[in-house]
C-alpha positions as CSV (number, residue, x, y, z in Angstrom):
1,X,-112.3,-91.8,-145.3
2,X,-115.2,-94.2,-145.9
3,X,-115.0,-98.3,-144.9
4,X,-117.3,-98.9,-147.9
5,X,-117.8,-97.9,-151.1
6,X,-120.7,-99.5,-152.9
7,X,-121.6,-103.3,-151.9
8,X,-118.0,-104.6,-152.9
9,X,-115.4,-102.2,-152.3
10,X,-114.5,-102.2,-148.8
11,X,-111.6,-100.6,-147.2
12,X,-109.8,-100.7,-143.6
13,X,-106.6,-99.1,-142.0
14,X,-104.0,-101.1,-141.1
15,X,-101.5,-98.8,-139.5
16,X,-100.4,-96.5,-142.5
17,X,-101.3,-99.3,-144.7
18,X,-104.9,-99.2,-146.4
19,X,-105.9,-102.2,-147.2
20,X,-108.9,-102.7,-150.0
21,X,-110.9,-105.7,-150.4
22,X,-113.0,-106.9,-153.6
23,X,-116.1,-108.3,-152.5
24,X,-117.8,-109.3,-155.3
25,X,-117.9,-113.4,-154.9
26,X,-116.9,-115.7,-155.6
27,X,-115.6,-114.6,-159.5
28,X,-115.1,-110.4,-158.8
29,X,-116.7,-109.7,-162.3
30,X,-115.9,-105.8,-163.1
31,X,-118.7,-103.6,-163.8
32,X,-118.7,-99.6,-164.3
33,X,-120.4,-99.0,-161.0
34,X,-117.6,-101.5,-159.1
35,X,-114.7,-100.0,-161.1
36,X,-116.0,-96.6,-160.1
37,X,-116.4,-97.1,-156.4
38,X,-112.7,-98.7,-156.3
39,X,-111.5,-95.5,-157.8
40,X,-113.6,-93.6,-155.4
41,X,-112.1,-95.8,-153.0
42,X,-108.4,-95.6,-154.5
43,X,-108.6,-91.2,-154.6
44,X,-110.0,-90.9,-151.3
45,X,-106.6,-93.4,-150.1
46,X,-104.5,-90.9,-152.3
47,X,-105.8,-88.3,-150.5
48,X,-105.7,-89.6,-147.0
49,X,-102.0,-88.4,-145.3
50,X,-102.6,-91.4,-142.8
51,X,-102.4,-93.7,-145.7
52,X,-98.9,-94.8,-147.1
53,X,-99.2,-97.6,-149.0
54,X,-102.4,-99.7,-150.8
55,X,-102.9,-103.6,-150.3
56,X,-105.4,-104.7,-153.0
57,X,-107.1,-107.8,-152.1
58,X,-110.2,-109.7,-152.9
59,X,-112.9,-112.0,-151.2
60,X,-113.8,-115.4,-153.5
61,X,-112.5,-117.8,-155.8
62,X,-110.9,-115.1,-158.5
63,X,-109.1,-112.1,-158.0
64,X,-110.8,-111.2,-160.6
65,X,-112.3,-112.8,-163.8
66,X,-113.1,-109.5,-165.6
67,X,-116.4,-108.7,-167.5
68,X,-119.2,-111.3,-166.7
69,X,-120.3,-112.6,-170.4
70,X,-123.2,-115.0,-169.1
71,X,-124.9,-111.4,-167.8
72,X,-127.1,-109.8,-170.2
73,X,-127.3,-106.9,-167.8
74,X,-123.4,-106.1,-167.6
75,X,-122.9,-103.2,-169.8
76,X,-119.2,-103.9,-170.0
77,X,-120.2,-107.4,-171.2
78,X,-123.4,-106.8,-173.4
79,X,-121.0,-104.6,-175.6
80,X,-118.8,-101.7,-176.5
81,X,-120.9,-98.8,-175.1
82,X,-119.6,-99.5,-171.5
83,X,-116.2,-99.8,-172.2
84,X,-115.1,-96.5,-172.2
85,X,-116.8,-95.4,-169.1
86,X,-114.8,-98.6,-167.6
87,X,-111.8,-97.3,-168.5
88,X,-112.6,-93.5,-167.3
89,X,-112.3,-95.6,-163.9
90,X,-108.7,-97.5,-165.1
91,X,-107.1,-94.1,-166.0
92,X,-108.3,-92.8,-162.4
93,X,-106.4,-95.8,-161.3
94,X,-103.5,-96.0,-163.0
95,X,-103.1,-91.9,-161.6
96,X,-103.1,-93.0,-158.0
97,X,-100.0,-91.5,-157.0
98,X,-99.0,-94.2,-153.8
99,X,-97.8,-98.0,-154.2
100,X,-100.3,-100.3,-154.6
101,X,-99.4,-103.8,-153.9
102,X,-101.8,-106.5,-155.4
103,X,-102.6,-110.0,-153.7
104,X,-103.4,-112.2,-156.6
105,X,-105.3,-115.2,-155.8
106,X,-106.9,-117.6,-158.0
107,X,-107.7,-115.7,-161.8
108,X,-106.8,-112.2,-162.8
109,X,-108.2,-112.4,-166.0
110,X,-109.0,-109.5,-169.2
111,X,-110.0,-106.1,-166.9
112,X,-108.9,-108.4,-163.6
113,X,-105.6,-108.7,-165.3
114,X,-105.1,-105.1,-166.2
115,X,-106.5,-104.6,-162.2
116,X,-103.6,-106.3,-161.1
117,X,-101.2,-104.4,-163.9
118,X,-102.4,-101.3,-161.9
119,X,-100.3,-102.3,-158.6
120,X,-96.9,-101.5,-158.5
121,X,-96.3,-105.0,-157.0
122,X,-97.7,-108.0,-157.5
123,X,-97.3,-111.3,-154.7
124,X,-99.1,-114.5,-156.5
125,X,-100.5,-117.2,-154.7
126,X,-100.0,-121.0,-156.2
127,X,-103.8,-121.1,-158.0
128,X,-103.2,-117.2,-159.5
129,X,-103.8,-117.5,-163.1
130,X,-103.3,-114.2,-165.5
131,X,-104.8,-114.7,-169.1
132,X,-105.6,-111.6,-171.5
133,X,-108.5,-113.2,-172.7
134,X,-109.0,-110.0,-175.2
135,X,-108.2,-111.6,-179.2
136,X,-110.7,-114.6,-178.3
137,X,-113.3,-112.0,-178.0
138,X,-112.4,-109.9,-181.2
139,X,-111.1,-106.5,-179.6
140,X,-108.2,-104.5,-177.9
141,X,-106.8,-105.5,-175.2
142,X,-108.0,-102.6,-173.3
143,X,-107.5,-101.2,-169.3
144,X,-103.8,-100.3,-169.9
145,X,-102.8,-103.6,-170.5
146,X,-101.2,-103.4,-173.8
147,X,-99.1,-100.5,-172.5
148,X,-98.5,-102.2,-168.7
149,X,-98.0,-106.0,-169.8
150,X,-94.4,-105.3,-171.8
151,X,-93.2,-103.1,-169.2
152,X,-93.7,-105.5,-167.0
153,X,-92.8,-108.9,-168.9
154,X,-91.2,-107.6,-171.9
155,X,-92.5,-107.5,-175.6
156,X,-92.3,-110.8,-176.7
157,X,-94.0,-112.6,-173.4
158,X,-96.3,-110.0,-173.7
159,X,-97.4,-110.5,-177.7
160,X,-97.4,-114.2,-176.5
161,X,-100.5,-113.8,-174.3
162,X,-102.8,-110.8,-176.1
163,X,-101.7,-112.5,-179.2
164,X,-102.3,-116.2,-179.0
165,X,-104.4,-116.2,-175.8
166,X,-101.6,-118.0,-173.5
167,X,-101.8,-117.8,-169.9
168,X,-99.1,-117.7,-167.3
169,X,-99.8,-120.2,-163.9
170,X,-102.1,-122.2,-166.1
171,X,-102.1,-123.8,-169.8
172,X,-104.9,-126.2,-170.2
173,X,-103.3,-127.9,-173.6
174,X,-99.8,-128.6,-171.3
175,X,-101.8,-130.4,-169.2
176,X,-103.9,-132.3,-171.2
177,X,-100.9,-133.5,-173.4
178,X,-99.3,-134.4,-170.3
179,X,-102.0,-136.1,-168.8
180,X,-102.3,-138.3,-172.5
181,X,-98.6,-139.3,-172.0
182,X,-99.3,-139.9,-168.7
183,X,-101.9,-142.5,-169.4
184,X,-100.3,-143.8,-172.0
185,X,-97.4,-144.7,-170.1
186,X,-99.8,-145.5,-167.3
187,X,-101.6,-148.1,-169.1
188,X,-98.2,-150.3,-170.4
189,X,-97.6,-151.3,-166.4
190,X,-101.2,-152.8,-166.3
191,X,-101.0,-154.5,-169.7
192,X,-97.4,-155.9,-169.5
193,X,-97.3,-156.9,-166.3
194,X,-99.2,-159.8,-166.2
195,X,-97.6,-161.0,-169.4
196,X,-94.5,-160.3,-167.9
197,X,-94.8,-161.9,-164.7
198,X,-96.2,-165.0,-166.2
199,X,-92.9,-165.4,-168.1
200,X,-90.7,-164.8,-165.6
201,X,-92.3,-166.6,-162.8
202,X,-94.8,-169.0,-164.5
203,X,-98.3,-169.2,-164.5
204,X,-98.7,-170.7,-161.2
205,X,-98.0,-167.2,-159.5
206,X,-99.7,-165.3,-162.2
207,X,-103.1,-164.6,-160.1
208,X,-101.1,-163.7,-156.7
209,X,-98.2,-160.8,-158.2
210,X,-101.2,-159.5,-160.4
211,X,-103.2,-159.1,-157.2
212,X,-100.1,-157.8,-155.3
213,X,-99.7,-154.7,-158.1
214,X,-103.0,-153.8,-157.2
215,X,-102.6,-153.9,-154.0
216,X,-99.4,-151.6,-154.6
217,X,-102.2,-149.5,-156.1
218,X,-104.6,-148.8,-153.5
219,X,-101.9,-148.9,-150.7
220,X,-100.3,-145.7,-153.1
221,X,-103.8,-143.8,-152.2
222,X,-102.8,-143.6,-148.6
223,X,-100.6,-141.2,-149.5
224,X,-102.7,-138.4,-151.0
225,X,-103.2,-136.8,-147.3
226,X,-99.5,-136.5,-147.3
227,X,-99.9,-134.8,-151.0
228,X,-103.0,-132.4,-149.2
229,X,-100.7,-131.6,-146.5
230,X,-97.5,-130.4,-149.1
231,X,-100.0,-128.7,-151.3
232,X,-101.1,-126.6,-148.5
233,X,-97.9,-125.8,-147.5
234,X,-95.6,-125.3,-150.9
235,X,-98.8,-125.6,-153.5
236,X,-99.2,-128.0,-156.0
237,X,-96.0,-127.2,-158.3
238,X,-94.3,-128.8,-155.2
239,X,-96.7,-131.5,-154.9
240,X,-96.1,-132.3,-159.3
241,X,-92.2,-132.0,-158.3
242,X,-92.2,-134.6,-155.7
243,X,-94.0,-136.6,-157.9
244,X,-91.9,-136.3,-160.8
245,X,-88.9,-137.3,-158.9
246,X,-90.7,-140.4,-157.6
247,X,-91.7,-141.4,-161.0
248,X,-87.9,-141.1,-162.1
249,X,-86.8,-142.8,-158.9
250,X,-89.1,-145.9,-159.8
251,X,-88.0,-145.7,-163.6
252,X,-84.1,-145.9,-162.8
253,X,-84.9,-148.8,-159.9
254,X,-86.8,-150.4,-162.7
255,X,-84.0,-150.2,-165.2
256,X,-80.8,-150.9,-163.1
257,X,-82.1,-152.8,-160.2
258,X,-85.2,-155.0,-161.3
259,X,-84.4,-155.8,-164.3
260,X,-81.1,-157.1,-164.1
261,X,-82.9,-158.9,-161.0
262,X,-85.3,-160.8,-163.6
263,X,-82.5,-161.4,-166.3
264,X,-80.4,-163.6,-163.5
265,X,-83.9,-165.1,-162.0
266,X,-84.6,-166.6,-165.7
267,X,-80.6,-167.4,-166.3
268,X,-80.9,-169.5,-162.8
269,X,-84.2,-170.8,-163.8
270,X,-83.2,-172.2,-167.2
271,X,-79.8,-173.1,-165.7
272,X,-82.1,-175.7,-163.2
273,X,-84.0,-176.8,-165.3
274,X,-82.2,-179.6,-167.3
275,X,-81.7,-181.2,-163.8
276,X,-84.5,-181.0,-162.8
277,X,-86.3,-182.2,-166.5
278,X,-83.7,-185.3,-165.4
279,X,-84.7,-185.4,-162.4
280,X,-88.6,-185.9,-163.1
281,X,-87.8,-188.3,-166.1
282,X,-85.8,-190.4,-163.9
283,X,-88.4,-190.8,-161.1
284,X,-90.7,-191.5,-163.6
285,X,-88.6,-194.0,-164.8
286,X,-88.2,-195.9,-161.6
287,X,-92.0,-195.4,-161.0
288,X,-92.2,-197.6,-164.2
């Protein structure tokens, strides 16, 4: 059995374990000729006694982002007359007879999706993505995908992405709603504030606890390290989780502990201040 199959498809033994690496960087874009060597690759494993199992892997940012649209050379891409000798090469991979596990990292997206439908397992890192990018471009959704994808995640979950392009690991309209709220919320502690703490602790302090919330700010970015550090560990769902909680933890301490806090601050403060009014009228008074 050969270590290489065309530039990108490499393969080594690891024990009884073959292990194949996609080395087509940093996006793995399929192509007939790369689809054809990992079959090659994938037969000559099925053949090989030595070999027991299948790690699929790949080099780069994507597992694999599919067809490369910005090519004009990609046949796959350029139109339809590639696509069935791309998925000549799926059907030779969907027969290979051993388990195949798939390390997803990154995007598995249209023909990089159905690559990791393929494997019999899948292990997903934090960053994996898989979107069936197919109904945006006008077509099928093709490599065995609308056969694998309900087996694997049932019909409806499955009509959800080839039908209304949704994507699991990563939904760009989520996230920019969420950031909107976010800011919106955001902004009311800059703009109230100031108001706020002028009426609670007069003008005279206004400048100084304005200055002191953003020096709360900045002293907060220390703390991003410590987000690097958890997002390398757990990823970045743990990193949003963490953060969630503290955003509660403020909002509760806010509600039940500052502002009852600021609501016996003004009581004492309008409480003083007849005696004191007195107070300054009668030095006046003896001034006179």
């Amino acid at each position: 059995m050969k270590s290489a199959y065309g530039d990108h498809v490499k393969v080594a033994m690891d024990g009884h374990v073959a292990v194949v690496t996609l080395d087509r960087g940093p996006h793995n874009f399929v192509s007939v000729d790369f689809m054809r060597d990992l079959a090659d690759a994938s037969q000559a494993i099925d053949e090989n006694p030595e070999a027991r199992a299948v790690v699929l892997q790949s080099e780069g940012k994507s597992f694999s982002a599919g067809a490369d649209f910005s090519s004009s050379t990609d046949s796959v891409a350029s139109g339809m007359g590639g696509i069935n000798d791309l998925y000549v090469q799926a059907v030779r991979l969907y027969s290979v007879a051993k388990p195949i596990v798939a390390a997803v990292q990154g995007a598995a997206v249209g023909a990089g999706l159905g690559l990791a439908l393929v494997a019999d397992f899948r292990i997903a890192s934090p960053e994996a993505r898989f979107a069936a990018n197919f109904v945006k471009l006008g077509f099928h959704a093709g490599f065995g995908i609308s056969l694998a994808l309900p087996r694997l995640i049932g019909e409806q979950r499955a009509a959800l992405m080839l039908l209304t392009l949704a994507s699991y690991g990563h939904i760009p309209m989520v996230f920019v709603l969420a950031t909107a709220i976010y800011f919106g919320v955001f902004g009311e502690i800059y703009s109230l504030f100031p108001a706020t703490s002028g009426d609670t602790f007069g003008a005279k302090y206004a400048t100084t606890n304005n200055g002191m919330l953003y020096t709360a700010k900045g002293t907060a970015a220390l703390l991003v390290p410590f987000g690097s550090i958890i997002a390398k560990q757990y990823g970045w769902h743990a990193v949003f989780v963490i953060a969630v909680a503290a955003n509660a933890i403020a909002a509760l301490t806010a509600i039940f502990v500052i502002k009852p806090m600021r609501r016996n601050f003004i009581q004492k403060s309008n409480e003083r201040a007849p005696g004191e009014a007195a107070s300054a009228t009668a030095r006046q008074t003896s001034m006179a």
